[in-house]
Backbone as JSON, one array per atom type, in Angstrom:
{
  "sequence": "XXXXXXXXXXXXXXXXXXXXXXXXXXXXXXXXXXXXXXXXXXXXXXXXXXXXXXXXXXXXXXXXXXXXXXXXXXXXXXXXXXXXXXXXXXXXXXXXXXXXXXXXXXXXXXXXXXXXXXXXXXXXXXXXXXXXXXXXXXXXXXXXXXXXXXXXXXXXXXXXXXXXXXXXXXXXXXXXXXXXXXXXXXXXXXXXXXXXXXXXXXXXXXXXXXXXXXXXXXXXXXXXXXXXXXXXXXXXXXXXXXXXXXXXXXXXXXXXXXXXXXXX",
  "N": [[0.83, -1.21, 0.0], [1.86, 1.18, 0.74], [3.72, 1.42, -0.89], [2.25, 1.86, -3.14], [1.07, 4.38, -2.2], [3.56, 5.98, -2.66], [4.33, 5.59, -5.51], [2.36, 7.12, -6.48], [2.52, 9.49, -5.38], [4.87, 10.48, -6.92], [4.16, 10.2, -9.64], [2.25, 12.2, -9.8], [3.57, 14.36, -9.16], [5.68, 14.33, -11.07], [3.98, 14.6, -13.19], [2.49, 17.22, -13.0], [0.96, 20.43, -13.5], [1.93, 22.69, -15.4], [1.92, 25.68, -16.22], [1.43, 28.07, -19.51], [4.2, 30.47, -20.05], [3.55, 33.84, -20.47], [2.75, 36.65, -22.3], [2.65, 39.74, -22.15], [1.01, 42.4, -23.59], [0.9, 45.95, -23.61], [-0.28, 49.36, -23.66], [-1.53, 51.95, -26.13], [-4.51, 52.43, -28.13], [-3.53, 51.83, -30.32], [-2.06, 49.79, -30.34], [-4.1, 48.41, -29.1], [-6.26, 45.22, -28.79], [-8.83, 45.25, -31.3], [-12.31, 46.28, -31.55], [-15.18, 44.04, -32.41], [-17.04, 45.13, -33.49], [-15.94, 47.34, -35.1], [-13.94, 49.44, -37.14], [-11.43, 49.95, -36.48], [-8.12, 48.4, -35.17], [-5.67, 47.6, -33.41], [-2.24, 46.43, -33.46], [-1.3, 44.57, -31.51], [-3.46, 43.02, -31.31], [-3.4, 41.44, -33.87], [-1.2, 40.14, -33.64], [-0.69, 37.57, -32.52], [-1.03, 35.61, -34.65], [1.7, 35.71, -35.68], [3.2, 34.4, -32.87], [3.65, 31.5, -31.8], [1.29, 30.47, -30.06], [0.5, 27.85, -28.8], [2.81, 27.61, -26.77], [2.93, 29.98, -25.75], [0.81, 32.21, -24.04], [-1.08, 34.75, -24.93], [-1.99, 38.32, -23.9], [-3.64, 40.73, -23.96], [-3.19, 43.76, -23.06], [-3.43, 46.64, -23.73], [-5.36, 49.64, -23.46], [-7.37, 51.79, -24.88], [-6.68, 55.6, -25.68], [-5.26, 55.53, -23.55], [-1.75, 56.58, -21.81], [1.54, 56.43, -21.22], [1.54, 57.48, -18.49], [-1.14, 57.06, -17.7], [-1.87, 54.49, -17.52], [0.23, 53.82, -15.79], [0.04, 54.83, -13.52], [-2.86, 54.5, -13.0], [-5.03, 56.82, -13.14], [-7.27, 57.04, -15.11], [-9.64, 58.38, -17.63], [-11.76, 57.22, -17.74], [-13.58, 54.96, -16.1], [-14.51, 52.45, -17.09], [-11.82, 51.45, -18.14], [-10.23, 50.79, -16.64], [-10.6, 47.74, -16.48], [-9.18, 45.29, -16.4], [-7.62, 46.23, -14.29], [-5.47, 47.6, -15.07], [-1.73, 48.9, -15.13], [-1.11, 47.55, -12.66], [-2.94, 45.22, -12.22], [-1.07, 43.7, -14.62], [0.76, 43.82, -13.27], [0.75, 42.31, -10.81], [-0.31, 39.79, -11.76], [2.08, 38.75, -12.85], [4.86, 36.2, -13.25], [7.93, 34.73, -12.96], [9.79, 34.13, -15.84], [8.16, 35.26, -17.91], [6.87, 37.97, -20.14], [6.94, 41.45, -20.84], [5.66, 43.63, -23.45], [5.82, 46.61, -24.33], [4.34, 49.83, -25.41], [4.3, 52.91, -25.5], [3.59, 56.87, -26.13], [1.54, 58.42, -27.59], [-0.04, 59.47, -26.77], [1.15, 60.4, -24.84], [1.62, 63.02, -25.48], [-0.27, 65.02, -25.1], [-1.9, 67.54, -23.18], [-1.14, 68.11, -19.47], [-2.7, 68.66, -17.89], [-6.03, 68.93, -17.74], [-9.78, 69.25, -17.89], [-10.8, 67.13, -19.24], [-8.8, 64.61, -19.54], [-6.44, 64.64, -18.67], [-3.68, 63.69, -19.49], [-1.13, 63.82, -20.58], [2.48, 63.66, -20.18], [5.46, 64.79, -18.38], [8.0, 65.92, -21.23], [10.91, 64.35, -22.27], [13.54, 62.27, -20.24], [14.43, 62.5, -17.72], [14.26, 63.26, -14.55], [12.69, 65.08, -13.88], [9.95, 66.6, -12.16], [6.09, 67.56, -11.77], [3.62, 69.11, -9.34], [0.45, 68.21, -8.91], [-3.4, 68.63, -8.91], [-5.16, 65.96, -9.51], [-8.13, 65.32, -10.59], [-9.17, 62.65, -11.36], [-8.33, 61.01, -9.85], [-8.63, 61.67, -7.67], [-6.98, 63.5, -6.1], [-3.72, 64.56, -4.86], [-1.21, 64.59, -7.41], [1.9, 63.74, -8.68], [3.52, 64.23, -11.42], [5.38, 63.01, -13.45], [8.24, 62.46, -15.8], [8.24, 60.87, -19.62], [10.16, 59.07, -19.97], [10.51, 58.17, -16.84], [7.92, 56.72, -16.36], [8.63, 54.84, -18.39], [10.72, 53.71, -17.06], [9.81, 52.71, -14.87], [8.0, 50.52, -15.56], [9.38, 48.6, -16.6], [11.2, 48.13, -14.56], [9.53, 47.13, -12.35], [8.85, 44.97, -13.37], [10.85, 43.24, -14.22], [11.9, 42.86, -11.47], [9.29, 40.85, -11.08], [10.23, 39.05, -12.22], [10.24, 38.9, -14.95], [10.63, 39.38, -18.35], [11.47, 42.29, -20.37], [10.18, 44.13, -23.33], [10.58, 46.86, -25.03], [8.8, 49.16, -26.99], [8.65, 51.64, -29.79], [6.45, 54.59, -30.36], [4.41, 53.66, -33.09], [4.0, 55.35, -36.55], [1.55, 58.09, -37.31], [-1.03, 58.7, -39.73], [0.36, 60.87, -41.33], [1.91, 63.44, -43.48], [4.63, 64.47, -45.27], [6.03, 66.13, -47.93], [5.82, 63.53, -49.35], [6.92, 61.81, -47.3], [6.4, 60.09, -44.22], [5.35, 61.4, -41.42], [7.51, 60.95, -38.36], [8.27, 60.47, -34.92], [11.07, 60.94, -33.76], [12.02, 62.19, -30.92], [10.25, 60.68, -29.19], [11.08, 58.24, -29.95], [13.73, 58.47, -29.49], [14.29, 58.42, -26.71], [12.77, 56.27, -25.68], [14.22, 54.63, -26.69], [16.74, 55.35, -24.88], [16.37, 54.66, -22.61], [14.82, 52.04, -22.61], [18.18, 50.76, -22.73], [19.36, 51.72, -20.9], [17.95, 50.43, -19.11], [18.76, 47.63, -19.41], [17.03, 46.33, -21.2], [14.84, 44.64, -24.18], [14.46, 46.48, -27.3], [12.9, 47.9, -29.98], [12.57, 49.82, -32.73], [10.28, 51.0, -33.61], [8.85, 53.08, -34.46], [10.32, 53.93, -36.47], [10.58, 51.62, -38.11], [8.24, 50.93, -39.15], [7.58, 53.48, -40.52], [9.32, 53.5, -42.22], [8.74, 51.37, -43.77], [6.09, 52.46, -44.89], [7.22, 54.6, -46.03], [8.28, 53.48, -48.45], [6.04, 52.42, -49.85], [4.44, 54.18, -50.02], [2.52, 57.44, -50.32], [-0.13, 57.08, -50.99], [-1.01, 54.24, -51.14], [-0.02, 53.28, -48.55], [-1.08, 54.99, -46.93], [-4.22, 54.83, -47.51], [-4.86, 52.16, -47.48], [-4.21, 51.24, -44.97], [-5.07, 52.81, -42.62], [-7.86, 53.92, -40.72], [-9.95, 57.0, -41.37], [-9.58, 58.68, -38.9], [-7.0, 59.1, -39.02], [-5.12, 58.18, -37.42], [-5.55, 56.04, -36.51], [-4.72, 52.52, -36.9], [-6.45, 49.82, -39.64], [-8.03, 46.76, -40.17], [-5.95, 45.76, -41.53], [-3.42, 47.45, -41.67], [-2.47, 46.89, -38.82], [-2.24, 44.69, -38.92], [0.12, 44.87, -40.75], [2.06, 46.43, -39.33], [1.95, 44.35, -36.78], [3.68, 42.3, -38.56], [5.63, 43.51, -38.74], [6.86, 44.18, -36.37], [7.19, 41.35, -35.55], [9.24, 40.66, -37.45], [11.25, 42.4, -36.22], [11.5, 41.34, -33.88], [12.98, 38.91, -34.31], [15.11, 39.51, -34.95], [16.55, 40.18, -32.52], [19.46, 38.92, -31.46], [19.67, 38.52, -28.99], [17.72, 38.2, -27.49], [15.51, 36.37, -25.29], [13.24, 35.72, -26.3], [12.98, 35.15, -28.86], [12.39, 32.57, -29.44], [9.93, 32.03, -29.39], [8.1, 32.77, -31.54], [6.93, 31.83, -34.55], [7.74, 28.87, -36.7], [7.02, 28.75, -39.39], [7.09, 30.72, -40.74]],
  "CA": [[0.0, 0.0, 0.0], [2.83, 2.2, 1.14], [4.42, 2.0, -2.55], [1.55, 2.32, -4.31], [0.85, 5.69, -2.29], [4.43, 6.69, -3.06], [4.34, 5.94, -7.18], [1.01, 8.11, -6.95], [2.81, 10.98, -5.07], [6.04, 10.4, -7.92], [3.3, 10.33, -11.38], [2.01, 13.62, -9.58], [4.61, 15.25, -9.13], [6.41, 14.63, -12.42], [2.57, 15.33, -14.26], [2.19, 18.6, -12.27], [0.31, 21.32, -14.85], [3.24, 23.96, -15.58], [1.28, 26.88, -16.83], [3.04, 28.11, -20.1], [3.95, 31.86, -20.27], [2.26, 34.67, -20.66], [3.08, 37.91, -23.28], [1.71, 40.8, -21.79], [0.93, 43.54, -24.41], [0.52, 47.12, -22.2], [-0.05, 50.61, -24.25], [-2.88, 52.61, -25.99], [-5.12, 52.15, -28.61], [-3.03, 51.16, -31.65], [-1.84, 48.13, -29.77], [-4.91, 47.49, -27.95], [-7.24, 44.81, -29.72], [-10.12, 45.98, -31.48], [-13.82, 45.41, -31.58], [-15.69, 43.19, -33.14], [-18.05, 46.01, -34.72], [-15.47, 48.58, -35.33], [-12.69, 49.0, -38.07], [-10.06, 50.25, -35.43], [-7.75, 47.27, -34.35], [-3.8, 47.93, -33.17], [-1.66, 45.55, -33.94], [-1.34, 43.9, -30.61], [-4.54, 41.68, -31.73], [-3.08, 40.36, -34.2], [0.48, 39.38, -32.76], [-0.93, 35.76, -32.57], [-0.48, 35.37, -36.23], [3.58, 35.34, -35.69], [3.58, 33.97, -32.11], [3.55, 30.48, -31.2], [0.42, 30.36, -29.06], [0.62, 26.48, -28.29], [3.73, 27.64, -26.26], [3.2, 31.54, -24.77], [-0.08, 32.98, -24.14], [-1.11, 36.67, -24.84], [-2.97, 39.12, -22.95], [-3.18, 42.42, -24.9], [-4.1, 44.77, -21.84], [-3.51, 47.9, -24.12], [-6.05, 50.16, -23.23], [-7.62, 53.06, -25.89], [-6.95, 56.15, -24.74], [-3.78, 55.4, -22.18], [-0.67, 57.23, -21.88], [2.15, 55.66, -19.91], [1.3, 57.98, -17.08], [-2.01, 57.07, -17.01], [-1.46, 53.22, -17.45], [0.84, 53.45, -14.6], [-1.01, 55.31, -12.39], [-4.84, 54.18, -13.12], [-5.88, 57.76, -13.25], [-8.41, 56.83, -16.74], [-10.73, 59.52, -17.53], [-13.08, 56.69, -18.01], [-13.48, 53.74, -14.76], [-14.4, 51.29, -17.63], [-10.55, 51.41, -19.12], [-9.61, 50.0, -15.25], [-11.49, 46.61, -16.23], [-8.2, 44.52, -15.81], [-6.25, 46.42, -13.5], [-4.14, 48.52, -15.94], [-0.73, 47.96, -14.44], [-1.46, 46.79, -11.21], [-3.44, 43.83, -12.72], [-0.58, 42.97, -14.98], [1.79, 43.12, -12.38], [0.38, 41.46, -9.86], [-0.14, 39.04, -12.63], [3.07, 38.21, -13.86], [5.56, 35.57, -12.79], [8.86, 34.16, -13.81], [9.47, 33.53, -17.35], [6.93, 35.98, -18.5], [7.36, 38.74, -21.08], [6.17, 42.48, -21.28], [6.0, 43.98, -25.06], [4.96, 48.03, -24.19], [4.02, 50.81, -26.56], [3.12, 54.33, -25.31], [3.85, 57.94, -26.54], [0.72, 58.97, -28.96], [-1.29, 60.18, -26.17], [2.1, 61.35, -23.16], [2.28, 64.86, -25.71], [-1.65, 65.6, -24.82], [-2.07, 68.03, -21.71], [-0.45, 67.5, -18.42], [-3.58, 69.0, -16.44], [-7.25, 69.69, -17.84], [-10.76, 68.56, -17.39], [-11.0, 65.66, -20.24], [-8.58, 63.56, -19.63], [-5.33, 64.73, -18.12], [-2.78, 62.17, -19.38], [-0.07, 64.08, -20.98], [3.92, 63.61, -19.38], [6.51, 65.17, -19.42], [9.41, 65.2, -21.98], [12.52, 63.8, -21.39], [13.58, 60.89, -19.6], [15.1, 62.62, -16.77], [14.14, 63.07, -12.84], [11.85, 66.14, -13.61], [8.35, 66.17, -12.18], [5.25, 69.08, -11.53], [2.43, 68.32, -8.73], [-1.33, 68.72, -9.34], [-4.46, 67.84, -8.47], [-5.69, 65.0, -11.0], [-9.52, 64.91, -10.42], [-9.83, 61.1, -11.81], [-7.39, 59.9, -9.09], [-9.35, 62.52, -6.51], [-5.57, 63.13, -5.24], [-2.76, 65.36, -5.67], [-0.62, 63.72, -8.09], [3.16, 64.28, -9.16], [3.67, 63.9, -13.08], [6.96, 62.61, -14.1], [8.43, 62.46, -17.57], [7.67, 59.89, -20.34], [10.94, 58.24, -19.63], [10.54, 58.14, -16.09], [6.79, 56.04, -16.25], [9.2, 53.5, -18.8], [11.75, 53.18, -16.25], [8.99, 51.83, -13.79], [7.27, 49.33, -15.95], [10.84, 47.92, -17.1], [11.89, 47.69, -13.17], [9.01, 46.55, -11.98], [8.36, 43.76, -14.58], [11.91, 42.35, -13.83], [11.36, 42.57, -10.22], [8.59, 40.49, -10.88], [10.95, 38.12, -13.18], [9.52, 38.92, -16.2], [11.25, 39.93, -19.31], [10.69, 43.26, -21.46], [10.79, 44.73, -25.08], [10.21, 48.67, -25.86], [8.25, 49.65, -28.6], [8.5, 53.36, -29.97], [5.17, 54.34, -31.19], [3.82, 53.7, -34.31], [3.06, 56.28, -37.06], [0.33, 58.63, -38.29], [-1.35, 58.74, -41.04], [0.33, 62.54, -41.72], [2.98, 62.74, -44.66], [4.82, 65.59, -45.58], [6.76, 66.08, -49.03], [6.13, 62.11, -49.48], [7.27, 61.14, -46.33], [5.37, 59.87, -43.75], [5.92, 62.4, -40.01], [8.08, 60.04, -37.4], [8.58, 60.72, -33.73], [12.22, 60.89, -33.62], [12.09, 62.31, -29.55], [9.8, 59.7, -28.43], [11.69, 56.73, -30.28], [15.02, 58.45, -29.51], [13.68, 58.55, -25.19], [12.49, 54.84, -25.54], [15.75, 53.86, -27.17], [18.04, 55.15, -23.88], [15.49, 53.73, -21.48], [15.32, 50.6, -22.81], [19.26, 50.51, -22.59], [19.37, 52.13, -19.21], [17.38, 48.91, -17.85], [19.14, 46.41, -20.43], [15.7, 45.48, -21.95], [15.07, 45.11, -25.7], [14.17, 47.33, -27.85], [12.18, 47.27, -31.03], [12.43, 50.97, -33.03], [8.91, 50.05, -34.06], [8.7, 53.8, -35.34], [11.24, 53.97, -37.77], [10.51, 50.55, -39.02], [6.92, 51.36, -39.82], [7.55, 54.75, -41.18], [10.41, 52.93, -43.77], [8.07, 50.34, -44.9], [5.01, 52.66, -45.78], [8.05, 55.23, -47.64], [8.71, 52.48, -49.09], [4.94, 51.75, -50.19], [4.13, 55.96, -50.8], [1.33, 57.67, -49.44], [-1.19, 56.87, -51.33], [-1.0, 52.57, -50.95], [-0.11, 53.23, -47.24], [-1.98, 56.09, -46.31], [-5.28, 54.24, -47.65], [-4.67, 50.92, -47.17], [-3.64, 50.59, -43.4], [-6.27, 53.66, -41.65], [-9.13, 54.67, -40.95], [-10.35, 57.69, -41.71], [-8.99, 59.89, -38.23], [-5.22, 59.22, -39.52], [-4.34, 57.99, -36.48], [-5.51, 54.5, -36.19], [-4.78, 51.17, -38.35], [-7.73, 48.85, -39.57], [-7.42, 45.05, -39.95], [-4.69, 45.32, -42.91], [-2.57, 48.05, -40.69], [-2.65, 46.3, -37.75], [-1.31, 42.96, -39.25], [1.57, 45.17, -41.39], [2.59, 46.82, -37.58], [2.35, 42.9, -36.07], [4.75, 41.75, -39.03], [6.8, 44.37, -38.66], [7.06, 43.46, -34.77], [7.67, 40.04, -35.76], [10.45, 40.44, -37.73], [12.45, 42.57, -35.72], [11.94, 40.37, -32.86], [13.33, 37.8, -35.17], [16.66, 39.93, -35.32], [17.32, 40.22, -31.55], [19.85, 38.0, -30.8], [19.72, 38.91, -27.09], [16.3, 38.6, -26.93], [15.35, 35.13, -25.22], [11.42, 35.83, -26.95], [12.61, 34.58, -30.46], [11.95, 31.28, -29.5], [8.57, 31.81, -29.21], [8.0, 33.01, -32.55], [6.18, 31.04, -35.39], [8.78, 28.53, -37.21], [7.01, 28.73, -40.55], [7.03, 32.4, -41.33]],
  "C": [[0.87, 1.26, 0.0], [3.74, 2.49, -0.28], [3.56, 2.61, -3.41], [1.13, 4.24, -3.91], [1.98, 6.49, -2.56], [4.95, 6.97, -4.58], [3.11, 7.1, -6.89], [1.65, 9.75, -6.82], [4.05, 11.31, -6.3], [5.34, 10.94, -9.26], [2.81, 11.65, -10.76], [2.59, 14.82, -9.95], [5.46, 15.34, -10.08], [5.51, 14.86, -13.86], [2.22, 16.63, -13.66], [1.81, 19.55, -13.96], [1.68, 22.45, -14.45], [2.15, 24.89, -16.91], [2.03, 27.64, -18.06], [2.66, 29.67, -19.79], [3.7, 32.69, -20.59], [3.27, 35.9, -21.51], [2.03, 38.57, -23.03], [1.77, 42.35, -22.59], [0.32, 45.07, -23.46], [1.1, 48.19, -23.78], [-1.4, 51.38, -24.68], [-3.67, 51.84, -26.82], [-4.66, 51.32, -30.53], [-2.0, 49.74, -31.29], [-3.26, 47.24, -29.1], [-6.02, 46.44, -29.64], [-8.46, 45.47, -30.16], [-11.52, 45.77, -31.62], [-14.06, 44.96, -32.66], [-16.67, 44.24, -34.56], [-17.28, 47.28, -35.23], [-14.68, 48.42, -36.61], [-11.54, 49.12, -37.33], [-9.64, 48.66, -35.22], [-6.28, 47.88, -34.56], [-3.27, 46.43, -33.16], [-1.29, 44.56, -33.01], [-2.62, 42.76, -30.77], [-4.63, 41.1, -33.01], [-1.6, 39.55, -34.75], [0.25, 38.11, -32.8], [-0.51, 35.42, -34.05], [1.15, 34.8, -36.18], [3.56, 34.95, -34.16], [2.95, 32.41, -31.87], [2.7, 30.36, -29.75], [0.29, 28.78, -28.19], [2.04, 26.69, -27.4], [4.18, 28.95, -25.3], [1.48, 31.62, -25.35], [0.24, 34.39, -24.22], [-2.17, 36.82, -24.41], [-2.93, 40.16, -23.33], [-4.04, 42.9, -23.61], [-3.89, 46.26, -22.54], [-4.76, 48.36, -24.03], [-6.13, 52.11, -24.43], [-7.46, 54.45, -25.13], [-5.63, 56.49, -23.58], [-2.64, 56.18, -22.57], [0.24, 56.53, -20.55], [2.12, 56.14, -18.62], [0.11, 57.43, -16.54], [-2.54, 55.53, -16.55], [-0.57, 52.78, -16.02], [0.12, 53.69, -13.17], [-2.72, 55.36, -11.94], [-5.52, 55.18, -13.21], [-6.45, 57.91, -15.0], [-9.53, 58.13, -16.2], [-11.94, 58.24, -17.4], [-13.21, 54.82, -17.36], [-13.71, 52.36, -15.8], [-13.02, 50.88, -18.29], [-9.83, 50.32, -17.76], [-10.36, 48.28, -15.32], [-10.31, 45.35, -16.08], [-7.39, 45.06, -15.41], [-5.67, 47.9, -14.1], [-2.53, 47.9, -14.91], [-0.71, 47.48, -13.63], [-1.88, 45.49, -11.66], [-2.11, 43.41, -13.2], [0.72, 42.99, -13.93], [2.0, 42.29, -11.36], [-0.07, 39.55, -10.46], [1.01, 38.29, -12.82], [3.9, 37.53, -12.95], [6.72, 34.99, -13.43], [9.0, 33.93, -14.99], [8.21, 34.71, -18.11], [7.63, 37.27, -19.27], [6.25, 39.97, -21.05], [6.84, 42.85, -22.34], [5.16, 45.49, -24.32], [5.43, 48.66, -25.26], [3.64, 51.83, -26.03], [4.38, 55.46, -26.07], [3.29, 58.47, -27.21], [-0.06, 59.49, -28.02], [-0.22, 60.61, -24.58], [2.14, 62.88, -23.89], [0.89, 65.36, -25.41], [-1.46, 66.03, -23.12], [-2.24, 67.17, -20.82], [-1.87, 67.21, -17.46], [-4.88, 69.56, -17.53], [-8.62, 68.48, -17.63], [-11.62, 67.36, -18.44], [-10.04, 64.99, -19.68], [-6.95, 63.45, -18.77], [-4.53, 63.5, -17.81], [-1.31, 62.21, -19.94], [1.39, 63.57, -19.8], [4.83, 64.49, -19.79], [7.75, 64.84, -20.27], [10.55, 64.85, -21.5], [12.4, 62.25, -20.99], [14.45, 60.9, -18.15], [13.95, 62.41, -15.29], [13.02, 64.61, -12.47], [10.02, 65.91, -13.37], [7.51, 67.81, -11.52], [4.36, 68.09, -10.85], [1.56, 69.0, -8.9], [-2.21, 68.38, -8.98], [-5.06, 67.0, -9.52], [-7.41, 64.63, -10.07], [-10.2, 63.14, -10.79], [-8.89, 60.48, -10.74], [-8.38, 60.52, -8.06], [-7.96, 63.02, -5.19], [-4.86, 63.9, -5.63], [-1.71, 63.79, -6.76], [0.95, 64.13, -8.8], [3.19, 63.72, -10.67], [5.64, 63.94, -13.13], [7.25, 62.77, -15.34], [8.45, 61.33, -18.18], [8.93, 58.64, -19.93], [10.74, 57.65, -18.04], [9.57, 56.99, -15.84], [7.81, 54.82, -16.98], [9.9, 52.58, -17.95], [10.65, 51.5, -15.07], [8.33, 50.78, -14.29], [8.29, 48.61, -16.2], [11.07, 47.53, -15.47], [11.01, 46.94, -12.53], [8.64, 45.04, -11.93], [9.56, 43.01, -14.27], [11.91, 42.33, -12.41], [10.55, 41.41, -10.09], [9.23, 38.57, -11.82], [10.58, 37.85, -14.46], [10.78, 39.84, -17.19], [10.75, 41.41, -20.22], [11.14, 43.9, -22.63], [10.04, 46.2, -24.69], [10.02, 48.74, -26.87], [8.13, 50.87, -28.88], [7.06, 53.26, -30.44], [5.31, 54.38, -32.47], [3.13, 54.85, -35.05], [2.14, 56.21, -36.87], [0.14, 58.3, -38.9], [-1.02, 60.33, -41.5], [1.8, 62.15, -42.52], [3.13, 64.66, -44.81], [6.0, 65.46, -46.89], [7.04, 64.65, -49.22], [6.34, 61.31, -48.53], [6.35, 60.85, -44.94], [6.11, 60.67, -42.09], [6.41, 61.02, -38.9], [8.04, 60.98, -35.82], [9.72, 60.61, -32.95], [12.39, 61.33, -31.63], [11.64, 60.92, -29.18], [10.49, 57.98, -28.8], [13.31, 56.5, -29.6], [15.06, 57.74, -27.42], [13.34, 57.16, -24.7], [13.73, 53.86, -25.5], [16.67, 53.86, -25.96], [16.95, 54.96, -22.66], [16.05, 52.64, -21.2], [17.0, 49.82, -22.86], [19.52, 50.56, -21.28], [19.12, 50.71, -18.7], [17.63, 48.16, -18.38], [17.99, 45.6, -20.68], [15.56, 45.54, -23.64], [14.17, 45.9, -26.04], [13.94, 47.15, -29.43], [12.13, 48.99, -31.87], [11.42, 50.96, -34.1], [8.84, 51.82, -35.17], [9.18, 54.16, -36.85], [10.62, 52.91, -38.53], [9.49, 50.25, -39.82], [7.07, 52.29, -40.78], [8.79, 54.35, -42.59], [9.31, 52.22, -44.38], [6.73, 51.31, -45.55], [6.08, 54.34, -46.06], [7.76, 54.31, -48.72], [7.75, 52.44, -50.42], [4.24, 53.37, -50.72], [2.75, 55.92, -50.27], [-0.06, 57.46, -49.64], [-2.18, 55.57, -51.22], [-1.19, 52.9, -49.62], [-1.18, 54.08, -46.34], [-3.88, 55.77, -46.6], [-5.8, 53.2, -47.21], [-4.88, 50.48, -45.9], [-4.57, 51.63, -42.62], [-6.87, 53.91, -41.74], [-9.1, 55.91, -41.04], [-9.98, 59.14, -40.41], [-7.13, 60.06, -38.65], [-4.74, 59.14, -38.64], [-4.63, 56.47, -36.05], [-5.38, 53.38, -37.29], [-5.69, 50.51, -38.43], [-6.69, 47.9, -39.56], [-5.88, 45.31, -40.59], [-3.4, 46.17, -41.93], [-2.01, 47.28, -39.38], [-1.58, 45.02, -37.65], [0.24, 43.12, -40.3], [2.4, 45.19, -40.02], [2.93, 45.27, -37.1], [3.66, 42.5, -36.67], [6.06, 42.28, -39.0], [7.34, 44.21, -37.23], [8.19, 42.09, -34.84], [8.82, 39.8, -36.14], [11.36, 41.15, -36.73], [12.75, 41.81, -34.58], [12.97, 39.09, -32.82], [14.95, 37.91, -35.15], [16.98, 40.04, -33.93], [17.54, 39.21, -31.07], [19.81, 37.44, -29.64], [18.73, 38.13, -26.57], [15.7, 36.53, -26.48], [13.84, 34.6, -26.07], [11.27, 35.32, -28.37], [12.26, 33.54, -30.75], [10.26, 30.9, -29.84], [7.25, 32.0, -30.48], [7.38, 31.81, -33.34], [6.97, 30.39, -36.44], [8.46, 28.58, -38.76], [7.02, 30.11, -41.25], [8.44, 33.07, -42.1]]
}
């Protein structure tokens, strides 16, 4: 009797469920998935395409709307954006082996302080901050700079033993003499972050803004948005993913290439 209850505790314990790991997508609305009845979708919903889902789950928690201040700090103009947490959920979430992919900067250059939505940051990536009263927290509140909110999701997230990539944001739809407008600050600010905290880095802006040169404004600028020139439909969405995909493909560093899709 005494063996048979010790094979049972042995087949247990070497069948134990090992949960696989999780890819936690965190940013605004051109990462966050998109509805079912809308044309909007960010390219974070459809990342599955190039990831090996039989081997990493995803969790796109990008939220429409967010700015890494306001993602960090839960102050949403709008209590339904808090429906998993915002960072708190995914950090309290995350465990060993796990992977954050973030995206913000299309909604940190919108005002610091007014009565819509107060979600702007400031520039830089230094140690500078202004205090205020933020009416959606009901609290004074200190505002940091855009770098400063990166630092904390990068430290936190490895604290938590989780891995992370930086994503610059993703163009407009605004073009000037052919070329499509980049965000050279906010990619350049992401770029010595993501070094600062030896995490990777993905210069998602550039790499977008080459491929629809590439493609001229008329293919790209039709093709991939809707109609405010600031969001991608389906076809956008799944250029942005591939464009993800591959560069993920190129960091050697990066332990996340494994996870990738072997037929692509």
């Amino acid at each position: 009797m005494k063996y048979l209850l010790l094979f049972s505790i042995i087949m247990a314990t070497g069948f134990a469920y090992k949960p696989k790991p999780v890819l936690y997508l965190i940013g605004d609305s051109t990462v966050a998935t998109g509805s079912a009845k809308g044309d909007i979708q960010g390219w974070g919903g459809l990342l599955y395409k190039y990831i090996d889902t039989t081997r990493i789950s995803i969790r796109n928690r990008a939220i429409s709307g967010a700015s890494s201040r306001t993602f960090y700090t839960g102050g949403v103009h709008d209590k339904s954006m808090r429906v998993y947490g915002l960072w708190q959920g995914v950090l309290q979430s995350l465990k060993p082996g796990d992977h954050v992919m973030m995206q913000f900067g299309h909604n940190d250059d919108a005002p610091i302080a007014d009565s819509a939505r107060s979600r702007g940051t400031l520039k830089g990536t230094g140690d500078d901050s202004i205090k205020m009263f933020n009416r959606f927290l009901d609290r004074n509140e200190t505002v940091h700079t855009y770098g400063w909110y990166l630092s904390r999701f990068i430290q936190e997230a490895k604290g938590r033993g989780a891995s992370v990539i930086v994503c610059s944001p993703v163009p407009k739809n605004r073009w000037k003499d052919g070329k499509v407008e980049r965000v050279g600050d906010y990619e350049q600010w992401a770029a010595l972050i993501a070094e600062k905290n030896r995490s990777g880095m993905i210069k998602l802006n550039s790499l977008v803004a080459d491929e629809y040169d590439s493609e001229g404004e008329f293919l790209a600028g039709t093709a991939y948005f809707v109609s405010d020139k600031v969001h991608t439909n389906m076809a956008g969405a799944d250029k942005n993913a591939s464009i993800v995909s591959d560069a993920i493909k190129k960091m050697r560093k990066s332990d996340f290439r494994k996870y990738l899709k072997k037929n692509l």
